[in-house]
VOFI-415331 format. One record per residue (C-alpha): z, x negated, y; residue number from 0; residue in one letter. Coordinates in pm, whole numbers, plus 32768, in hexadecimal, padded with zeros to 4 digits. Layout:
<up = Z | east = X | north = Y | resi = NUM | resn = A>
...
***
This chain:
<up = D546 | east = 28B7 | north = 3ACD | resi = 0 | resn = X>
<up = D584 | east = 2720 | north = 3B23 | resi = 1 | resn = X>
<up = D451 | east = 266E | north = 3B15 | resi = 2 | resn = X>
<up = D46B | east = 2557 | north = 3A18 | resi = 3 | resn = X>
<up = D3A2 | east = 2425 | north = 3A89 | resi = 4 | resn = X>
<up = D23B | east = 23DF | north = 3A1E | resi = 5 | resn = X>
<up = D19E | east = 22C5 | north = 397B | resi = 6 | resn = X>
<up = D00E | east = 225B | north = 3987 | resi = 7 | resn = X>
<up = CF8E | east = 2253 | north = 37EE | resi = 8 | resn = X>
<up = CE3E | east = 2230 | north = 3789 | resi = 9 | resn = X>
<up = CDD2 | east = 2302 | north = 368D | resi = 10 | resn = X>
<up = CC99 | east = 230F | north = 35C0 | resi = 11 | resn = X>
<up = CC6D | east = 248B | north = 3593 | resi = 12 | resn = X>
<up = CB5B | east = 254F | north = 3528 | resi = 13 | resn = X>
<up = CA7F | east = 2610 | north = 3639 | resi = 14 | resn = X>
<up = CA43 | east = 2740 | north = 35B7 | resi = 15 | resn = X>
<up = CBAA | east = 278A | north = 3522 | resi = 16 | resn = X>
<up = CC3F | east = 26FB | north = 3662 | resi = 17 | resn = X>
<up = CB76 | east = 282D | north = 36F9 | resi = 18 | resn = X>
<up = CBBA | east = 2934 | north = 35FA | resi = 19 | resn = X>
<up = CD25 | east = 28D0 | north = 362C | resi = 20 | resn = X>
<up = CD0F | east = 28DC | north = 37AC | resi = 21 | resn = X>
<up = CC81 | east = 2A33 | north = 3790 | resi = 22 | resn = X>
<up = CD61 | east = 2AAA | north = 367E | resi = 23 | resn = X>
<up = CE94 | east = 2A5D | north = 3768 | resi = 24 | resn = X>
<up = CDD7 | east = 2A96 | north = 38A2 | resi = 25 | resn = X>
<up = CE58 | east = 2951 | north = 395D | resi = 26 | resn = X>
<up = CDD0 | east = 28C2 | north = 3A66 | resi = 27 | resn = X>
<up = CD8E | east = 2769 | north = 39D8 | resi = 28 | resn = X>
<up = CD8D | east = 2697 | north = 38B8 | resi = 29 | resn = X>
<up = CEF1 | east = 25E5 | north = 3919 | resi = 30 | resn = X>
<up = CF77 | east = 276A | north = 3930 | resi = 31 | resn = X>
<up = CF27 | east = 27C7 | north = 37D1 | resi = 32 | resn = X>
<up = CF85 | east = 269A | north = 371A | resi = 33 | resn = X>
<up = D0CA | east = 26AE | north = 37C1 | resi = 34 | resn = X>
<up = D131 | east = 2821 | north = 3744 | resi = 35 | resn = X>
<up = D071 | east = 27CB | north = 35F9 | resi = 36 | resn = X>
<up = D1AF | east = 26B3 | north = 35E2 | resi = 37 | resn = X>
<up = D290 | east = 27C6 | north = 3694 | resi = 38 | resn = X>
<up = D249 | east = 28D3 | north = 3583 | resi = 39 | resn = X>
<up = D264 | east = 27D2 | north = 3457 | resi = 40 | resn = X>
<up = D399 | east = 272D | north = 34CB | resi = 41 | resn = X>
<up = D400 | east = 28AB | north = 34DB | resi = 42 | resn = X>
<up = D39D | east = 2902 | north = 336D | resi = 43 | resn = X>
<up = D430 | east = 279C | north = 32F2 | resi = 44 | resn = X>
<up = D592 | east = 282B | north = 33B6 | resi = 45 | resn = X>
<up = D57A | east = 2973 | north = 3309 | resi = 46 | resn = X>
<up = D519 | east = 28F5 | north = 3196 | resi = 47 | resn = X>
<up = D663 | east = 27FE | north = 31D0 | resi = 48 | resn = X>
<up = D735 | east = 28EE | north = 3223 | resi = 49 | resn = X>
<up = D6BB | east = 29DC | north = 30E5 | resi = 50 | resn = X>
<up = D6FF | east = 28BE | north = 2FF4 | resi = 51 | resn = X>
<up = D856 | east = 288D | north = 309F | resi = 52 | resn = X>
<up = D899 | east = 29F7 | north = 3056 | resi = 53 | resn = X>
<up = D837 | east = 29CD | north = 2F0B | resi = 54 | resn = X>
<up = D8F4 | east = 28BA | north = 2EC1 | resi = 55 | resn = X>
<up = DA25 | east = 297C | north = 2F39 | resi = 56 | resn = X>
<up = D9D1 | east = 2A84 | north = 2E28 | resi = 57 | resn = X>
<up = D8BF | east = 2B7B | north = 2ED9 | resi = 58 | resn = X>
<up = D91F | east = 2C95 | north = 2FDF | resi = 59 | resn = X>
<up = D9E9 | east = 2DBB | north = 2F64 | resi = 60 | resn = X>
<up = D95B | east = 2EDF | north = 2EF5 | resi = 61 | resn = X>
<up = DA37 | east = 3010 | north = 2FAB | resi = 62 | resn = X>
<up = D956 | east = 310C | north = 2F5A | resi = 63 | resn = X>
<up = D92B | east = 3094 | north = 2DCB | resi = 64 | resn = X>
<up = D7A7 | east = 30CD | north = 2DE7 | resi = 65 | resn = X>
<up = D731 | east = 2F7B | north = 2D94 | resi = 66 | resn = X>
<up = D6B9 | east = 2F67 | north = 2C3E | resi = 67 | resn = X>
<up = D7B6 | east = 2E73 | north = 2B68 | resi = 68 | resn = X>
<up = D7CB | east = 2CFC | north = 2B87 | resi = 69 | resn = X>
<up = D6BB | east = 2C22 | north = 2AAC | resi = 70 | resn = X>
<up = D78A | east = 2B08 | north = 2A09 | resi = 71 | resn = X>
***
């Protein structure tokens, strides 16, 4: 994986979720977990894009005719 180039941002972030959120993703510092909080976001953002770009195309096929029929 390249290593994309940092930037110093101050934040103004709340102690105690900070910690649950450091513990949660069991990172070794503050800097750590906001970055792969951002990682995993930008992640979902990429994935609920590309759903809505399948949609717009007219949903994925149903090959095995299981899924119950199309709301309108």
């Amino acid at each position: 994986m390249s290593r994309m180039p940092l930037t110093r941002t101050n934040l103004l972030l709340e102690v105690g979720k900070v910690r649950r959120l450091r513990k949660a993703l069991r990172s070794r510092s503050n800097s750590e977990a906001v970055r792969r909080v951002i990682d995993e976001r930008l992640a979902v953002e990429t994935g609920l894009e590309a759903l809505r770009s399948l949609r717009e195309l007219g949903g994925p096929e149903d090959v095995f005719g299981r899924a119950p029929a199309k709301r309108r």
